[in-house]
C-alpha positions in Angstrom: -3.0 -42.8 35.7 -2.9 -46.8 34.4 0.5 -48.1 34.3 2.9 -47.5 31.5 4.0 -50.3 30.5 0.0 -51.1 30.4 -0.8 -48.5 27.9 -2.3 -49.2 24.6 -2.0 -46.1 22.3 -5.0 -44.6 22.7 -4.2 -44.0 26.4 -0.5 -42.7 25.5 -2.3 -39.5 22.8 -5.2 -39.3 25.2 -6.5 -35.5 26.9 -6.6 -37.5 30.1 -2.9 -39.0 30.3 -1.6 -35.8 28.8 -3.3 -33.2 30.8 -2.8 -34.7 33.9 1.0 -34.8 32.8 1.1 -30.9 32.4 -0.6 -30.4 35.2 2.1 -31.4 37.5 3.6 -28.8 38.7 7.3 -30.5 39.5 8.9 -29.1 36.1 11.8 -32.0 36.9 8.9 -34.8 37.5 7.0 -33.7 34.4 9.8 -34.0 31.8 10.1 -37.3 33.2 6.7 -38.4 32.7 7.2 -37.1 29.2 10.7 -39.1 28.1 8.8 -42.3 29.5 5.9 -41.9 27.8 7.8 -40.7 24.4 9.6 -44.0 24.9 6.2 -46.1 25.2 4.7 -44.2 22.0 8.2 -45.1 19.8 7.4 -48.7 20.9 3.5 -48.5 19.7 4.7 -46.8 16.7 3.4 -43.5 17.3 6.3 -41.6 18.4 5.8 -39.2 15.4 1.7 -38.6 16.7 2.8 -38.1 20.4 5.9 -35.8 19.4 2.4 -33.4 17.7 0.6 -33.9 20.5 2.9 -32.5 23.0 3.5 -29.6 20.7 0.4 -28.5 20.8 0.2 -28.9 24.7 3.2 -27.1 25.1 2.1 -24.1 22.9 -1.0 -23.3 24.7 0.9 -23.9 28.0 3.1 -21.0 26.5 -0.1 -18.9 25.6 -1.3 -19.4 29.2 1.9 -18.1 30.7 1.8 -15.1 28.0 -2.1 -14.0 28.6 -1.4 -14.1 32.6 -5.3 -14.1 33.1 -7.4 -17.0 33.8 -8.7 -19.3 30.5 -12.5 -18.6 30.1 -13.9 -21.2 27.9 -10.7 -21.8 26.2 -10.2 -18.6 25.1 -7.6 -15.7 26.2 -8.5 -13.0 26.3 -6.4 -10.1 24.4 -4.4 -13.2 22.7 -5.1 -15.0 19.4 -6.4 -18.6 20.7 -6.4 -20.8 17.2 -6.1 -24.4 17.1 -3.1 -24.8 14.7 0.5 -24.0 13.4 0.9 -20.5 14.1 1.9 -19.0 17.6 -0.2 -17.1 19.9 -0.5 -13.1 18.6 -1.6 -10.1 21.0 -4.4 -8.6 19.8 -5.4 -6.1 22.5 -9.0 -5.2 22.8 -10.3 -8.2 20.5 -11.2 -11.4 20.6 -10.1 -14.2 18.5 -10.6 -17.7 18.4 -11.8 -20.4 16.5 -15.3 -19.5 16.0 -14.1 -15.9 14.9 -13.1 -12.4 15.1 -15.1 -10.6 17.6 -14.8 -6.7 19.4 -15.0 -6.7 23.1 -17.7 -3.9 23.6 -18.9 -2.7 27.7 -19.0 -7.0 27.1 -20.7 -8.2 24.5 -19.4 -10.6 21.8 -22.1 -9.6 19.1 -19.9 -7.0 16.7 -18.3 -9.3 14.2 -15.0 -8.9 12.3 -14.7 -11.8 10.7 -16.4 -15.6 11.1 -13.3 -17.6 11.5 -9.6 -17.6 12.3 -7.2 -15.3 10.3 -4.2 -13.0 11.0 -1.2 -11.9 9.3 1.6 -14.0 9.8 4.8 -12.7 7.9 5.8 -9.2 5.8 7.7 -9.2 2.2 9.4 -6.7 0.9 10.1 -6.9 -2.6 13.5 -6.5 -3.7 12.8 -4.8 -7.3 10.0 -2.0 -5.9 10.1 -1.9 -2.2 7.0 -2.4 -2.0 5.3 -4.7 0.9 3.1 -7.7 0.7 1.8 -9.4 3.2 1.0 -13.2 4.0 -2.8 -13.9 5.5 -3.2 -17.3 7.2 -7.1 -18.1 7.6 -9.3 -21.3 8.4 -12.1 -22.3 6.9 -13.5 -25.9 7.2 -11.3 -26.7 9.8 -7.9 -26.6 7.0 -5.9 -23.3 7.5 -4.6 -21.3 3.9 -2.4 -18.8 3.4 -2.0 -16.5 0.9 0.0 -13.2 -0.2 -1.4 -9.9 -0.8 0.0 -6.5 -1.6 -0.1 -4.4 1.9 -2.7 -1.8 0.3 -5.1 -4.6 -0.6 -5.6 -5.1 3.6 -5.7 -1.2 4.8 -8.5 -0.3 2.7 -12.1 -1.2 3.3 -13.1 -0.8 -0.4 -10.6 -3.1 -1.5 -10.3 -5.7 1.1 -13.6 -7.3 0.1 -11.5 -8.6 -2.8 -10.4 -11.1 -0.9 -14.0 -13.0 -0.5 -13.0 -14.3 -3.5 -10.1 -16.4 -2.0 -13.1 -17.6 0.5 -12.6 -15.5 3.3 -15.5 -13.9 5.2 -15.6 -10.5 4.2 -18.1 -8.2 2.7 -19.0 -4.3 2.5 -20.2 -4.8 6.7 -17.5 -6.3 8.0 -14.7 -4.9 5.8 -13.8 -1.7 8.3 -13.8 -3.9 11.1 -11.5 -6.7 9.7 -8.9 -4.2 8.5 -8.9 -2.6 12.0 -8.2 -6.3 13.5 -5.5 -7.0 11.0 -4.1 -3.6 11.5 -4.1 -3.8 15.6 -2.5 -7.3 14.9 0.5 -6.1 12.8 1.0 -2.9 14.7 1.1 -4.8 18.1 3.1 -8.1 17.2 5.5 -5.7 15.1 8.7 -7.3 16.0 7.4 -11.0 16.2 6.3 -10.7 12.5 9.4 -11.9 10.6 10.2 -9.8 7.5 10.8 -11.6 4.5 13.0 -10.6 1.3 10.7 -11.0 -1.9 11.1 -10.7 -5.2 8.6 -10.7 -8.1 11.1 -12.5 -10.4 12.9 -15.7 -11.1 16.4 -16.6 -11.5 19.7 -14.5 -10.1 18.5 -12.8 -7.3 21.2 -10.9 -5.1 23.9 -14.1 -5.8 21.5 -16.7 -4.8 18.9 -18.4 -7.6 14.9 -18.3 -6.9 13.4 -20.5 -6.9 16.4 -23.1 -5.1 17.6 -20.4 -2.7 14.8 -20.0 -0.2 16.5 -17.1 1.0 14.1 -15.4 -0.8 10.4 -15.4 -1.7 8.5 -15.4 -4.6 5.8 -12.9 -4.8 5.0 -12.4 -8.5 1.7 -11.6 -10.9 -0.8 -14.3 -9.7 -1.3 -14.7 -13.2 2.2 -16.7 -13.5 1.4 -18.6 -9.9 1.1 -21.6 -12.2 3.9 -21.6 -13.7 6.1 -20.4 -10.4 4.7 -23.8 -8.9 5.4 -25.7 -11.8 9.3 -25.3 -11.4 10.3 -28.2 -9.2 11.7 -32.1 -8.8 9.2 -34.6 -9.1 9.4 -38.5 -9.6 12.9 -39.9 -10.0 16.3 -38.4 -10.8 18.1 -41.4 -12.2 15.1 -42.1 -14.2 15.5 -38.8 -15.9 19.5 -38.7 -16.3 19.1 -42.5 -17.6 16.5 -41.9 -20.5 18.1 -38.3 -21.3 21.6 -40.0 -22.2 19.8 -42.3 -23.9 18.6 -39.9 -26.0 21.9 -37.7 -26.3 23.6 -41.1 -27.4 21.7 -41.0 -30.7 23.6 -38.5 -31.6 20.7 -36.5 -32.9 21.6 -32.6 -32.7 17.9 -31.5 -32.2 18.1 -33.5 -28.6 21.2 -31.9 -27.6 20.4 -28.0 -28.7 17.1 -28.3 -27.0 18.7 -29.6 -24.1 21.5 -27.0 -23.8 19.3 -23.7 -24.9 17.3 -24.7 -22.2 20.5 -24.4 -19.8 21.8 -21.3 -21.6 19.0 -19.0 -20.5 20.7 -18.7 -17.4 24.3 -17.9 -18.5 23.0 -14.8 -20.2 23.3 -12.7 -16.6 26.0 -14.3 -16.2 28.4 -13.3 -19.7 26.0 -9.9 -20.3 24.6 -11.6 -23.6 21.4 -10.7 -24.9 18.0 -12.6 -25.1 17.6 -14.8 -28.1 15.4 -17.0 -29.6 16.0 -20.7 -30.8 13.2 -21.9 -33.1 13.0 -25.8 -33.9 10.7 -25.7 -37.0 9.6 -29.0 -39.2 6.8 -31.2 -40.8 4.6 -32.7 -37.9 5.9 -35.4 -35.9 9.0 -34.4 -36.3 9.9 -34.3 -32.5 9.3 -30.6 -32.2 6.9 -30.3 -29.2 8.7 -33.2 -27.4 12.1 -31.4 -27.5 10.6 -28.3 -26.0 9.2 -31.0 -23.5 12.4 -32.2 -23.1 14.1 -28.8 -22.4 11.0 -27.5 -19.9 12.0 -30.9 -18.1 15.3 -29.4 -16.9 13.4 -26.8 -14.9 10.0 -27.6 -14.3 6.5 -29.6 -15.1 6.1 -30.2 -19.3 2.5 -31.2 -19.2 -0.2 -28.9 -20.6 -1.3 -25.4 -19.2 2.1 -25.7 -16.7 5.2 -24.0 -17.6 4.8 -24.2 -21.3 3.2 -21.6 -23.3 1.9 -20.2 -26.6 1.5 -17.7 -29.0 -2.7 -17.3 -28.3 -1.8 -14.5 -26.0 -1.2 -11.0 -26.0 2.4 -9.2 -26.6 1.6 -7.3 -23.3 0.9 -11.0 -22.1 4.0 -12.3 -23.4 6.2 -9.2 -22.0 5.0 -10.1 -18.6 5.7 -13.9 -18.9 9.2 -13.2 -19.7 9.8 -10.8 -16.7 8.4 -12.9 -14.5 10.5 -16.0 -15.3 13.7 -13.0 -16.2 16.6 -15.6 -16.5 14.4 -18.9 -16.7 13.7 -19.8 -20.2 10.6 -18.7 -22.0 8.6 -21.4 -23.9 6.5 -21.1 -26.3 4.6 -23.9 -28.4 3.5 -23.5 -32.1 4.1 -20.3 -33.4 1.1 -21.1 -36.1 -1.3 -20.9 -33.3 -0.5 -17.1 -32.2 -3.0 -14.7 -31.8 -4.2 -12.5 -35.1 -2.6 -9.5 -33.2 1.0 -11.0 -32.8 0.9 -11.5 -36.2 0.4 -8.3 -37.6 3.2 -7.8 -35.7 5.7 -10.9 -35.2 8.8 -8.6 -36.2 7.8 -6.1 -33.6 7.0 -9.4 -31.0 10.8 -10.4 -31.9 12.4 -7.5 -31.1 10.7 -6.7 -28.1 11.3 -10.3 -26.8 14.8 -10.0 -27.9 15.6 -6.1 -26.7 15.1 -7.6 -22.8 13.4 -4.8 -21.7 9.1 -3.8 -21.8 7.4 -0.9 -22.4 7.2 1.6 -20.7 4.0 2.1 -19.2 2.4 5.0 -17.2 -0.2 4.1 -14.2 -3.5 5.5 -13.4 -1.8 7.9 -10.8 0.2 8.9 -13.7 3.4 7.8 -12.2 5.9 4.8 -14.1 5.0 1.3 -13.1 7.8 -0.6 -13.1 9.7 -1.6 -16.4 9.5 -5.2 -17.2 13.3 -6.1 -17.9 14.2 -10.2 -18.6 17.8 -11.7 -19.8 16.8 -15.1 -21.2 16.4 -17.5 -24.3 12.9 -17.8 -26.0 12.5 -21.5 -27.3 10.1 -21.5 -30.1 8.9 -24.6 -32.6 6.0 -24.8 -35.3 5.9 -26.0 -38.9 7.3 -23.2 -40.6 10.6 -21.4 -39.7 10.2 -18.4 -37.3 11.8 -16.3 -40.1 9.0 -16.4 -42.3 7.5 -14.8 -40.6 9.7 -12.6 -40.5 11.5 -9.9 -43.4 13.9 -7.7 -41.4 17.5 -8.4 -41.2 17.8 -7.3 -37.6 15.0 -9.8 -36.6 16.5 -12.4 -38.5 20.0 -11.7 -36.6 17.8 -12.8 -33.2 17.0 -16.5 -34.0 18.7 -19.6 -34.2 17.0 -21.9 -36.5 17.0 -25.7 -36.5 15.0 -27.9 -39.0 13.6 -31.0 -36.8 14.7 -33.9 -39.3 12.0 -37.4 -39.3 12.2 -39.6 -36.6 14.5 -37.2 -33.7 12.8 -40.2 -31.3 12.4 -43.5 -31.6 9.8 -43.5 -29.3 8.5 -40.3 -28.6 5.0 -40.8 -26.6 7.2 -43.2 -24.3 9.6 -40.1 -23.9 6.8 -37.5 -23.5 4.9 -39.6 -20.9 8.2 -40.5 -19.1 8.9 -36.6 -19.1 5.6 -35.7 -17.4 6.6 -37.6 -15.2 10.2 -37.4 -13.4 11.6 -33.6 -14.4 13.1 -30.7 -12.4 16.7 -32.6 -11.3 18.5 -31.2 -13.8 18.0 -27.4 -13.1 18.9 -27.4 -9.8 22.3 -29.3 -10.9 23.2 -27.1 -13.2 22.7 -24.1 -11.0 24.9 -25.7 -8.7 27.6 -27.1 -11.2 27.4 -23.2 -12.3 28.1 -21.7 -9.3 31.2 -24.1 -8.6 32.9 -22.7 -11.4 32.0 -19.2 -10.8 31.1 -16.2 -13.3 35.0 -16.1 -14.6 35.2 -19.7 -15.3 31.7 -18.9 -17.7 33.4 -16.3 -19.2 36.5 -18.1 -20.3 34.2 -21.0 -21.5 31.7 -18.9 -23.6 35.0 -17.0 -24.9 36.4 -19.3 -26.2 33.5 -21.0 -28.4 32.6 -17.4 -29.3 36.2 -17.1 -31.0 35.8 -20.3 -32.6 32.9 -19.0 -34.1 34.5 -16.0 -35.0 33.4 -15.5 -38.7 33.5 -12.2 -41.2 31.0 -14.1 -43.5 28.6 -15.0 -40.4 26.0 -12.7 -38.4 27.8 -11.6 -34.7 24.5 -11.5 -32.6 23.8 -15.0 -33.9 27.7 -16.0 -33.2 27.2 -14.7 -29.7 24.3 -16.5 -29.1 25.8 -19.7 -30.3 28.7 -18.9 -28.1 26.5 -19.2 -25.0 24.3 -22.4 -25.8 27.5 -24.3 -26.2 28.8 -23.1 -23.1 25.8 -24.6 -21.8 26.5 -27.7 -23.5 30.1 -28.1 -22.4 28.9 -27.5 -18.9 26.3 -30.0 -19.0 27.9 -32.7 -20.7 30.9 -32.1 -18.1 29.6 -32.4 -15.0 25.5 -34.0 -15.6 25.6 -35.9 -18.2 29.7 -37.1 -18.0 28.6 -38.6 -21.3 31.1 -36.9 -23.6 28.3 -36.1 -26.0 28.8 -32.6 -26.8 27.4 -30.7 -29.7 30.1 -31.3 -32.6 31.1 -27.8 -33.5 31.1 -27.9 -37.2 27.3 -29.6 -37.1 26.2 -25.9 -34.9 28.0 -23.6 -37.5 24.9 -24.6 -39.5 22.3 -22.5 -37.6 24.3 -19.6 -38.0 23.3 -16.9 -41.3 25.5 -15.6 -43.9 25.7 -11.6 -43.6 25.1 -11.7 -48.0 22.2 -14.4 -47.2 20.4 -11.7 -44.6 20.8 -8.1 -46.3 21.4 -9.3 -50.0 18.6 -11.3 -50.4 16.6 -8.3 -48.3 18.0 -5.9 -50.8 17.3 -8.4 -53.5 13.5 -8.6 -52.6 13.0 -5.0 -52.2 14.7 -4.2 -55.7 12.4 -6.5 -57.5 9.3 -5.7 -56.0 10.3 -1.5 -56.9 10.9 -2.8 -60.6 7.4 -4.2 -60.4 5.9 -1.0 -59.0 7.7 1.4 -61.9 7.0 -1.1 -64.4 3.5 -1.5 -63.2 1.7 -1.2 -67.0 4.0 -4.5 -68.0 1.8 -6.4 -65.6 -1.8 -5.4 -66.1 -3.5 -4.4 -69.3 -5.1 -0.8 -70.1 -8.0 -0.2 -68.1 -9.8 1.2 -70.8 -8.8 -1.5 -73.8 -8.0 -4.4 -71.7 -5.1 -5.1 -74.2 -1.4 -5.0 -72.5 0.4 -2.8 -74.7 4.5 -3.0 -75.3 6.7 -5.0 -73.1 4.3 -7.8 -71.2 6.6 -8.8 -68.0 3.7 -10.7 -66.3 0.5 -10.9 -64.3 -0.5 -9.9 -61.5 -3.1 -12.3 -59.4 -4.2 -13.0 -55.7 -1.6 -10.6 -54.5 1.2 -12.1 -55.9 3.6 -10.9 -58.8 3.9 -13.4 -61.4 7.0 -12.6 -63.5 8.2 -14.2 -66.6 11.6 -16.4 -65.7 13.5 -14.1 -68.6 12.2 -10.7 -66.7 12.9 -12.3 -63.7 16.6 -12.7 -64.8 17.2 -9.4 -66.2 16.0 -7.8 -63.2 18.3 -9.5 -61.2 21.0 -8.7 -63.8 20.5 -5.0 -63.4 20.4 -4.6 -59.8 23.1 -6.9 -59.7 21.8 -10.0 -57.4 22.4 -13.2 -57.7 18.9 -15.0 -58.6 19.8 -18.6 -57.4 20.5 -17.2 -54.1 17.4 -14.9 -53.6 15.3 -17.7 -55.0 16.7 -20.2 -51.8 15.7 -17.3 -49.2 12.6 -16.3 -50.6 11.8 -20.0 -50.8 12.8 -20.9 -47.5 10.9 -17.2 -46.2 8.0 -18.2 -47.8 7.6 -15.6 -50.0 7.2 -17.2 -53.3 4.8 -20.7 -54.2 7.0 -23.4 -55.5 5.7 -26.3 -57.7 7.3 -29.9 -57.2 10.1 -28.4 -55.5 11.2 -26.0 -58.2 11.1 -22.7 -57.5 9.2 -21.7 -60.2 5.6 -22.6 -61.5 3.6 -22.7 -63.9 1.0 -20.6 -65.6 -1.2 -20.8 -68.4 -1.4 -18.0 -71.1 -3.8 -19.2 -74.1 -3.3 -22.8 -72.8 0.1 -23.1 -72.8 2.2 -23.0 -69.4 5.2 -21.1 -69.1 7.7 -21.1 -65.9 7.0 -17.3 -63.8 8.8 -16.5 -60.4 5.5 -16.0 -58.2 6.2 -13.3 -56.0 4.5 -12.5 -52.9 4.0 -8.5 -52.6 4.1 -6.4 -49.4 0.5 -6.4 -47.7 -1.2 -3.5 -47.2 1.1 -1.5 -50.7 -1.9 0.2 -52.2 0.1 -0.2 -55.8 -0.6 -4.0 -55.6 -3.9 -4.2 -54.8 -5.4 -7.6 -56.3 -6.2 -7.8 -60.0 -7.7 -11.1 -61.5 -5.9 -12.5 -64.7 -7.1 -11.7 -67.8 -7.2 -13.9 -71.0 -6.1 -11.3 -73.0 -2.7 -11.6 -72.7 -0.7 -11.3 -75.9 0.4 -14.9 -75.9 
């Protein structure tokens, strides 16, 4: 061997310098030719590269002292010989190494399992089912994967041939063969393969918090993979704290209620509230997709197609999306964009989202899968409010509106690109500000607000929502922001819904359009004359009602509703056309325009089906 001192460092990471090293058979001597030759790499700058090399020496020494047989070509026989991370695995009557999985048979190597390197390498057991997966390592073009599978997927030979689509050398041959191997493998390394606690959900898991407690692993719908590995710190934390007070110092209330529904999603568990849903609705470029930026950027990656989604889905789709991320907030982008069968249905979608708990749903051997179940806050935006789409009061009592005003940032593409950027600090703060205080210390917080908001005249479901985001806020502000920029109190009362607004103006609607239906001949003429004949209330046209402003009034007057008030929440609902901001408009009779309510009917009421205006109205 050339002198130390005299080595360049090729010769210190070389086969020769280090073979001959573990060849010596003086343990005492050897580790001394190792500390000096360490010492000669740190001075060449390739401590780090030596440290790997004599890893990897010092494994297969340990697979040569397990096999007890003589090395044959570099192999070992009834071991697992791979080149890489994972530690030698008995394997009994096979043979495995780097060129593949092969069945020793009266001595010949031509019965193939599998073409290249793979064995199972750690169990999971989920936490919610019981159910195990297992984790596959494999190599193919010389880069080892890994990957988890449920345990069914690898013990049948019908269904393991699934897994050529990951890339790995299977088909309907080899399939028998390469689920014995893996099988032989797990059975005979049974205590050497760690067990691993799993769970197919995010959020509190047994005290600790998944994803930032790696106590446990995820093993949830590969579907949601995306979004899983979207949920972490990237680029830099100051960066992030610095431009986010920058933003709460405006002052601007749509900043700070993003910010702190965002964190509220995970004080539900923690107070027993219910899921709700905070909808930030306004004209475009109002700052509405960049606060829901802004509020994915406490937990994860706001780009496109990463943690943020939309309403061009499925309600089955969007069940699944919120069990999956259970206490993580769900985020959904534009509610104008959702699919034609969310909404026929957007009531239905709302309650389901907001009732924390799926379907229940049968499975083909007609036993109950498991029930999706989630305890978070939806965050919503679009153009219109999410309550027109909406009629029922008890939907209604399940979002918290906020109108986006002009201008929320000064700068918003600087803010949005800055966000894509450095995100996923804040999270992991707040998780552990939270569990500093404790679950009591929550309680008492949320409490308290919650009485504030105590409020005959105001809807309790929205109150207790409230209660929670400003506990978030109060949190946040106290210990990651330390700005003293907390939501003013007064300023959130304003999201919150009178009781009379919701069920009067409910009421309201469905008394007027019942006066419409009885008093059906005072909006259409006779069929068979096509004169009206008596009392002429209105028209009917293109599926709306359109009442004269006097009939309007004395319908209101006999069911005894207030018609300012139902004319503000059927404007604001969407449910009647408006013309230069007045709630009534115009139509022509003979010429002349006269102010009628128009009224939007109920779809799908076979009493209002469309009728075209006639010009023989008696006026």
């Amino acid at each position: 061997m050339k002198e130390i001192n005299a080595m360049t460092a090729e010769d210190v990471l070389s086969d020769e310098v280090l073979e001959e090293v573990f060849s010596d058979e003086d343990e005492i001597h050897k580790a001394r030719m190792l500390l000096t030759l360490e010492e000669r790499a740190a001075a060449l700058g390739v401590k780090k590269k030596f440290a790997q090399m004599v890893a990897a020496y010092k494994r297969m020494e340990r697979r040569i002292k397990l096999s007890e047989k003589n090395r044959v070509a570099h192999s070992l026989d009834n071991w697992t010989n791979f080149d890489g991370p994972y530690e030698s695995m008995f394997c009994g009557s096979w043979i495995a190494r780097e060129d593949g999985i092969y069945v020793q048979n009266t001595g010949t190597l031509d019965v193939v399992a599998c073409y290249h390197p793979i064995l199972p390498i750690e169990r999971l057991k989920n936490l919610e089912t019981g159910e195990e997966q297992i984790k596959i390592a494999y190599k193919r073009n010389g880069a080892w994967e890994e990957i988890i599978v449920p345990k069914t997927l690898i013990t049948s030979a019908n269904k393991i041939v699934a897994l050529s689509g990951r890339g790995i050398a299977v088909t309907s041959e080899n399939a028998r063969l390469l689920v014995r191997y893996l099988s032989d493998v797990e059975n005979m390394n049974g205590s050497s393969i760690p067990v691993q606690h799993s769970s197919s959900k995010l959020g509190w898991i047994r005290g600790g918090f998944l994803p930032y407690d790696r106590e446990l692993v995820f093993d949830g719908d590969s579907r949601f993979r995306q979004v899983f590995e979207s949920i972490r710190e990237e680029g830099d934390r100051e960066t992030w704290y610095r431009h986010v007070k920058a933003l709460r110092a405006t002052g601007r209330i749509e900043i700070k209620f993003a910010l702190a529904a965002s964190f509220a999603s995970i004080l539900l568990y923690l107070v027993g509230g219910l899921p709700f849903i905070v909808d930030l609705w306004g004209e475009t470029e109002g700052g509405k997709t960049v606060s829901l930026m802004l509020a994915c950027s406490v937990w994860a990656n706001p780009d496109e197609s990463s943690y943020i989604g939309d309403f061009k889905t499925t309600d089955v789709s969007l069940e699944a999306r919120a069990d999956v991320l259970n206490h993580l907030p769900v985020i959904l982008d534009d509610t104008s964009k959702a699919s034609q069968k969310i909404r026929e249905n957007f009531e239905g979608m709302v309650y389901d989202l907001c009732s924390g708990k799926g379907k229940s749903r049968s499975n083909k051997e007609l036993g109950m899968n498991r029930e999706n179940r989630w305890q978070n806050a939806i965050l919503t935006n679009g153009e219109h409010p999410l309550t027109s789409y909406v009629t029922q009061g008890g939907a209604m009592n399940r979002i918290l509106e906020l109108e986006c005003g002009e201008r929320v940032y000064r700068d918003p593409q600087r803010t949005a690109d800055l966000l894509k950027q450095h995100y996923g600090f804040a999270g992991r703060d707040f998780i552990a500000a939270v569990k500093d205080l404790g679950r009591d210390a929550i309680r008492e917080i949320q409490a308290g607000f919650q009485e504030k908001l105590r409020d005959d005249g105001k809807m309790e479901k929205q109150s207790i929502s409230l209660s929670v985001i400003l506990t978030a806020d109060q949190v946040a502000t106290d210990h990651l922001f330390r700005d003293g920029q907390y939501i003013p109190l007064e300023e959130a009362k304003g999201v919150l819904m009178d009781k009379e607004e919701l069920s009067e103006n409910e009421r309201a609607y469905e008394f007027i359009v019942s006066e419409v239906e009885i008093n059906i001949n005072k909006f259409r003429p006779d069929s068979y004359t096509g004169e009206y004949r008596g009392e002429v209330w209105g028209c009917m046209e293109e599926g709306y009602a359109v009442i004269l402003n006097n009939a309007f009034t004395r319908i209101c007057e006999r069911g005894g509703f207030s018609g300012k008030s139902f004319l503000s929440w059927a404007a604001r609902n969407e449910l009647i056309q408006t013309q230069g901001g007045k709630n009534f408009k115009n139509k022509k009779f003979y010429g002349k325009a006269i102010r009628c309510l128009w009224l939007k009917m109920p779809e799908g009421d076979g009493g209002f089906d469309e009728v075209t205006q006639t010009d023989k109205l008696p006026f």
